[in-house]
C-alpha positions in Angstrom: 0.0 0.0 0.0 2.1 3.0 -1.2 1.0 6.9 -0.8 1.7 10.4 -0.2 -0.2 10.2 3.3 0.4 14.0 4.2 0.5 13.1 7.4 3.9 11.7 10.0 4.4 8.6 10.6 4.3 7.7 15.0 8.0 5.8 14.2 9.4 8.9 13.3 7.9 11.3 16.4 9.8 9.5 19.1 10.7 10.6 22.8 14.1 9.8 21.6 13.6 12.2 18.2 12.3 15.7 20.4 14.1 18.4 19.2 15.8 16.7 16.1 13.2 18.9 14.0 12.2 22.3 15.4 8.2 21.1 15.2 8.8 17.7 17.0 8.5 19.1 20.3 7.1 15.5 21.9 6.8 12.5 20.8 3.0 11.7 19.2 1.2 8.9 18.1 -0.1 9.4 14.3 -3.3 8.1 14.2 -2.9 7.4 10.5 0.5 5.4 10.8 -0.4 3.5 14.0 -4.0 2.4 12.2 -2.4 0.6 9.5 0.4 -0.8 11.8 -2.3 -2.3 14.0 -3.9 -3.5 10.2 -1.2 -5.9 10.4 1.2 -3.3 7.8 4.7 -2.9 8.0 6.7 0.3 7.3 8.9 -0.4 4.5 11.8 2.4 5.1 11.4 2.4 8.9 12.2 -1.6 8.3 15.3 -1.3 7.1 16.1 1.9 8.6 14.8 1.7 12.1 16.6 4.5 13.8 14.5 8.0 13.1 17.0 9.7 14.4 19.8 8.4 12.3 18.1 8.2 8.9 15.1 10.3 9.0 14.0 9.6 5.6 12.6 13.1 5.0 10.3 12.7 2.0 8.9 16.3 2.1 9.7 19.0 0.7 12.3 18.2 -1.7 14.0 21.1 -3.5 12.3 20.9 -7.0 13.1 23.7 -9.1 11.4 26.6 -8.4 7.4 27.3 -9.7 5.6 30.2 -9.3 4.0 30.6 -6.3 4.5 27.4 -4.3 8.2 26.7 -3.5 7.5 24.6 0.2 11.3 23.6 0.2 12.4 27.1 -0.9 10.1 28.4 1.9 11.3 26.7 4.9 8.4 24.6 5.4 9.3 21.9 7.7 10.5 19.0 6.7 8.9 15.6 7.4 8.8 11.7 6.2 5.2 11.5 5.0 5.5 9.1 2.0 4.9 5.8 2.6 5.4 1.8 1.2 3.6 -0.8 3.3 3.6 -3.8 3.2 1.6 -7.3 4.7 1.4 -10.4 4.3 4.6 -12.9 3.2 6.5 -10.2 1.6 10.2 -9.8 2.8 11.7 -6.2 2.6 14.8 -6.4 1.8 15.7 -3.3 0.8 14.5 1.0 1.0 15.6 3.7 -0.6 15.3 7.2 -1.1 15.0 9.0 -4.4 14.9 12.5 -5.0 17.8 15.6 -5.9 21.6 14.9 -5.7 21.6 17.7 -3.1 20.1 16.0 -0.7 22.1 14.2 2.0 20.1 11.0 2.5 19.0 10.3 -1.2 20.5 7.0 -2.3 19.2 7.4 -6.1 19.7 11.0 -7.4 17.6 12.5 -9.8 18.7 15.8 -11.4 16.3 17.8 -12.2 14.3 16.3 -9.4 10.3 17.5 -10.3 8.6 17.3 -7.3 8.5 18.5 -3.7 8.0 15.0 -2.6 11.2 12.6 -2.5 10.2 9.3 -3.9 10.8 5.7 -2.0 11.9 2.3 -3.8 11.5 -0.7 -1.3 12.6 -4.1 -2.6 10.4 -7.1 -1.5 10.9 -11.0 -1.1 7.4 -12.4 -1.8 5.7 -15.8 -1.4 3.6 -15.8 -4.9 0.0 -16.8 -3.1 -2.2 -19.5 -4.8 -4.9 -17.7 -6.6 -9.0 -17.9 -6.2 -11.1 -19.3 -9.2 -12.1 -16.2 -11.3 -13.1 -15.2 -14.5 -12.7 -11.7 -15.6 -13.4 -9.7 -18.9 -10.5 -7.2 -19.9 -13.3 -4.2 -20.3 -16.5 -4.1 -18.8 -17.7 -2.1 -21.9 -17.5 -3.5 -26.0 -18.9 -2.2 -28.5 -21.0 -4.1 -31.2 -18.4 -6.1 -33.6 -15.0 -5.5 -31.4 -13.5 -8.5 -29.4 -13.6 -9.0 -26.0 -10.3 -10.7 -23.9 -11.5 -13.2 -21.0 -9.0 -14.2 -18.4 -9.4 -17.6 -15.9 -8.1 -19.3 -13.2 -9.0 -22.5 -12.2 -6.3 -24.3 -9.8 -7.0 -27.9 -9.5 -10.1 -28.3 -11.2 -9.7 -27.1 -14.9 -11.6 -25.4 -16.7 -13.4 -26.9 -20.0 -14.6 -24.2 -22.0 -16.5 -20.4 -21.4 -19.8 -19.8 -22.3 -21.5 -16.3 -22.6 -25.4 -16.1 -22.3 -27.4 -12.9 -22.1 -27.3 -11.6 -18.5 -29.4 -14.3 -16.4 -30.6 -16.7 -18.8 -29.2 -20.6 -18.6 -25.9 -21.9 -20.5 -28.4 -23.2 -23.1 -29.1 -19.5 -24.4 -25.3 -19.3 -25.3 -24.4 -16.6 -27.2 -20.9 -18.1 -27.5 -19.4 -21.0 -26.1 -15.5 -21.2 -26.3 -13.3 -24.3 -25.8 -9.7 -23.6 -23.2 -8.3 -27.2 -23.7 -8.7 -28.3 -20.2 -6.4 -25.9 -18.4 -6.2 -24.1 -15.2 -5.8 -20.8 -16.5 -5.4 -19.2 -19.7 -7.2 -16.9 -21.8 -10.3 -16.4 -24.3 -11.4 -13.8 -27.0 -14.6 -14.0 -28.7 -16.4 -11.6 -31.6 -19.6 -9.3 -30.7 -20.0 -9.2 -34.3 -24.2 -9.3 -34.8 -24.8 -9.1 -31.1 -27.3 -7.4 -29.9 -26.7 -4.3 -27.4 -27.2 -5.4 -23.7 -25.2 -6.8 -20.5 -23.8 -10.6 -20.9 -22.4 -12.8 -18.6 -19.6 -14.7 -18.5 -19.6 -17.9 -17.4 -16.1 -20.3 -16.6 -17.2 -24.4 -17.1 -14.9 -26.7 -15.0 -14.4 -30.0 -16.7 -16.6 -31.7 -14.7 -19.4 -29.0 -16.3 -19.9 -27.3 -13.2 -20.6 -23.9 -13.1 -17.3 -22.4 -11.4 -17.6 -18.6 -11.5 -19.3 -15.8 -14.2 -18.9 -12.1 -14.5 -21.1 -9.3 -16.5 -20.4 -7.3 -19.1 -22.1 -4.9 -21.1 -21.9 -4.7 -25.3 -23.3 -1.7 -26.9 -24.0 0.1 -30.0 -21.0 0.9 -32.4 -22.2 4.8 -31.8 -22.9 4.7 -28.0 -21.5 7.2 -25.6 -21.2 7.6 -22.2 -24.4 9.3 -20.7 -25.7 11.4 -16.9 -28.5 12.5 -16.5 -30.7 13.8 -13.2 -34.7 12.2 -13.0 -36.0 16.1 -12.5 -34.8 19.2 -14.3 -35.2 20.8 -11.3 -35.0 20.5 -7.1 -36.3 22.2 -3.8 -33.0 23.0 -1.9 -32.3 19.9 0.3 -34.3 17.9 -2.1 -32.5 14.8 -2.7 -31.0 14.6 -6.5 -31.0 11.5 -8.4 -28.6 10.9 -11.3 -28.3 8.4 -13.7 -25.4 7.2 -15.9 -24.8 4.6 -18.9 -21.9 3.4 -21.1 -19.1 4.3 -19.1 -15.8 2.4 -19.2 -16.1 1.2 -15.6 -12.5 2.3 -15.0 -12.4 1.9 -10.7 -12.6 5.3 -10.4 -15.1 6.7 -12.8 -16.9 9.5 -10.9 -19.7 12.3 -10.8 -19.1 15.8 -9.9 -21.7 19.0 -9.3 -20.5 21.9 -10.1 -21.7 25.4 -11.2 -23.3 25.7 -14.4 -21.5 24.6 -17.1 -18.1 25.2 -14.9 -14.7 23.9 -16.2 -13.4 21.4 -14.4 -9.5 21.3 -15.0 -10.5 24.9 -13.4 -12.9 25.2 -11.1 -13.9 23.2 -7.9 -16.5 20.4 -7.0 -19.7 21.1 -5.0 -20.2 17.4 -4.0 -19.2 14.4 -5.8 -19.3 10.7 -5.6 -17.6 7.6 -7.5 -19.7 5.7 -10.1 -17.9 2.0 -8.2 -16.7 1.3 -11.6 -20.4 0.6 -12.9 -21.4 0.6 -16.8 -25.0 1.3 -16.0 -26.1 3.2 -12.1 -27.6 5.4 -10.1 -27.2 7.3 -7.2 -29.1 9.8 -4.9 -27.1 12.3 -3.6 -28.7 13.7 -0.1 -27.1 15.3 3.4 -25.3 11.7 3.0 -23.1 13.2 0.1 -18.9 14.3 0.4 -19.0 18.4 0.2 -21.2 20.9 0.2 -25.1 19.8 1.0 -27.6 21.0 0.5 -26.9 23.0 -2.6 -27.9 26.2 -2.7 -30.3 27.9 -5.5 -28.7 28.5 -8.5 -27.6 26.3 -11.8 -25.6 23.5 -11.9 -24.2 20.8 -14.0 -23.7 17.0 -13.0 -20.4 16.1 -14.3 -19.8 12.5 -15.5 -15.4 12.5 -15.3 -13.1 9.9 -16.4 -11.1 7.5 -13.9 -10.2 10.1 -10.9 -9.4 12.4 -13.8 -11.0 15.8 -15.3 -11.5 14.6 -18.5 -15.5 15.5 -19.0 -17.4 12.5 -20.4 -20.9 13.7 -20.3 -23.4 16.4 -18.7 -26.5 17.0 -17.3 -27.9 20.3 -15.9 -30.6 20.6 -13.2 -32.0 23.8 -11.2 -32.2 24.4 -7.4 -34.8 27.2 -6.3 
């Protein structure tokens, strides 16, 4: 589990490292850092560099070069380890090291020009590969009428005999497709939407016995199909809960909606209240005093945002009313 945490880690604010910084002043237990401890994580750095005081690992800030207007390292801001590589599990660190400018004291793998105020961290692991479930999965969630679609499988010690797609529910006799994997415990599959109609499928992964080991849906569309939001009402009381709708998006894991001022840019301006799509094709939501950010929205215009994978590309709109 690897981040920019923005927040210390409770190895590094020790009785033994007061004063070492100007802000340490006592030592302090991070709620962040001692949560994922107690999660059963280990610290990567701190592993192989244990003493804080010795090899304080400062990841922040580093001394980019400088850019108008924010220069943290330039400005004296004080300096902390809050970059992090956990790991769980039977993984072995073996190895941490710090990456940023050749300036820098501790950094192990200079980069000149360094880009960023963060310093970077590479941790080298020993892992024990772990056995993996029975799956099936489909490389996109979305295809469009007359592309391919990729299937992956695992199926340790039973074998798989063949993957059959029906239309979403019906029985292996509606087969749309029905592909032969020679008996093995993993592999892949393609098959050809070509004449299919628009609609959501199912995968399903036969064991060689002709049990039904595991199935996963997918949606096929038209060739001309494009992603789509829209709200059930054109307009809302104020605290009125707001539903939207979406269709024919990628399903990337972090597809998501945001509400924002009539017809606002979003590389520009800021989010009202958002909320991930949970890497759906086809949802909806209702967006109420439950919702992250501002609630309730006030009178005035807005636009639901439909943005790509924790991005600000803009995929589709809807506007709606408050009054």
């Amino acid at each position: 589990m690897t981040g920019d945490f923005n927040a210390p880690s409770h190895l590094d604010w020790t009785t033994d490292g007061v004063g070492t910084r100007n802000h340490i002043e006592y030592a302090l237990e991070w709620p962040v850092s001692a949560a994922v401890e107690e999660a059963g994580f280990q610290d990567s750095y701190r592993e192989v560099h244990p003493d804080p005081v010795r090899s304080p690992g400062l990841t922040w800030p580093a001394a980019r070069p400088f850019v108008e207007g924010y220069n943290p390292g330039l400005n004296g801001a004080a300096a902390d380890r809050i970059d992090f590589i956990y790991s769980g599990g039977p993984a072995v660190v073996l190895d941490s090291q710090l990456v940023g400018e050749k300036s820098h004291p501790e950094v192990e793998i200079p980069i000149t020009p360094w880009p960023t105020d963060h310093r970077g961290i590479l941790s080298t692991f020993e892992i024990e590969p772990a056995m993996p479930p029975v799956f099936i999965a489909v490389e996109r969630r979305l295809i469009k009428v007359g592309n391919k679609g990729r299937i992956s499988f695992e199926a340790p010690d039973v074998g798989a005999d063949r993957v059959v797609v029906v239309p979403q529910g019906d029985e292996l006799s509606a087969a749309v497709d029905d592909i032969p994997v020679n008996d093995d415990s993993h592999g892949t599959a393609t098959f050809s939407t070509q004449d299919w109609k628009p609609g959501q499928y199912e995968a399903v992964l036969i064991a060689r016995t002709n049990d039904e080991l595991s199935r996963i849906s997918f949606w096929v569309t038209a060739p001309d199909a494009r992603p789509r939001i829209a709200t059930r009402k054109p307009a809302y009381g104020v605290g009125e809960a707001i539903d939207v709708k979406w269709r024919n998006t990628l399903a990337n894991r972090w597809d998501w909606v945001g509400i924002y001022k009539r017809g606002a840019d979003p590389n520009v301006a800021s989010y009202i209240t958002w909320f991930y799509t949970d890497s759906s094709v086809v949802g909806t939501k209702e967006m109420d005093e439950t919702a992250a950010g501002g609630w309730p929205l006030r009178s005035g215009k807005y636009s639901a945002y439909l943005l790509e994978d924790d991005s600000y590309k803009l995929l589709a709109r809807a506007d709606f009313t408050v009054r």
